[in-house]
C-alpha positions in Angstrom: -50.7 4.4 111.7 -53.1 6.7 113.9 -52.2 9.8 111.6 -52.2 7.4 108.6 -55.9 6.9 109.1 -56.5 10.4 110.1 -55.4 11.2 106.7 -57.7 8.7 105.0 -60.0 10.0 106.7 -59.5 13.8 105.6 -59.4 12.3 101.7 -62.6 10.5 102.2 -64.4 13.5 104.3 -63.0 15.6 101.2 -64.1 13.7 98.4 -67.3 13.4 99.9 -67.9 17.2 99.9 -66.6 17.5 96.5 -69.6 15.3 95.5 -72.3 16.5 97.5 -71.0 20.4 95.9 -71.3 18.8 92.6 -74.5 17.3 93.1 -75.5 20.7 94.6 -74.1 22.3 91.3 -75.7 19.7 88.9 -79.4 20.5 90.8 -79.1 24.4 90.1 -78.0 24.5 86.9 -81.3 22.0 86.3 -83.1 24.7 88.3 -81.8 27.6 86.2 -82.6 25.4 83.2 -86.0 25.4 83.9 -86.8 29.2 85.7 -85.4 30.0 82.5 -87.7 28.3 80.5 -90.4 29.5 82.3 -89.4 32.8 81.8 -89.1 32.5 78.1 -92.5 30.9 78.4 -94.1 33.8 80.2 -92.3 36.5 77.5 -94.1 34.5 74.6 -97.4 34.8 76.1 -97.2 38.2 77.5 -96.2 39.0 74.1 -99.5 37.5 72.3 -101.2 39.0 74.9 -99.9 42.7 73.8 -100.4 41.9 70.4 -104.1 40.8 71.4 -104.8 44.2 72.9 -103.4 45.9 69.6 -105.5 44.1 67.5 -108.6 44.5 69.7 -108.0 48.3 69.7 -107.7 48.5 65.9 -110.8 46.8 65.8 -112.7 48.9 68.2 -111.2 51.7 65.9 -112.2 50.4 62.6 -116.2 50.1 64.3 -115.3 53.8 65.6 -115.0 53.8 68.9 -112.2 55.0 70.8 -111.0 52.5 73.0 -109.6 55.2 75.4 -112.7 56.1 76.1 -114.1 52.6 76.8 -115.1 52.2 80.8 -113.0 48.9 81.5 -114.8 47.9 84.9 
């Protein structure tokens, strides 16, 4: 009876852990989810950002000046 329980308990102790690793699980996959859609997020705008600075330096070309040459301070 004693070992009966023990072994109850075990199962119970077990199954436990096998839900608080799946809950666990669940939360870093939503974490991943959303570092990764953050990232993605932070690609598209340093993207329009580049193509910002390529248009600006055409510009500064087209008025004729060289935007290397520009002090940026």
């Amino acid at each position: 009876m004693f070992s009966e329980a023990l072994a109850i308990l075990d199962r119970n102790t077990e199954r436990y852990m096998i839900e608080e690793m799946n809950q666990e699980i669940t939360e870093k996959k939503q974490e991943i989810q959303e570092l990764t859609s953050m990232n993605a997020k932070k690609d598209e705008l340093l993207a329009e950002k580049e193509d910002m600075i390529k248009r600006y330096r055409a510009r500064m070309k087209e008025l004729g000046v060289d935007p290397d040459s520009v002090d940026n301070d």
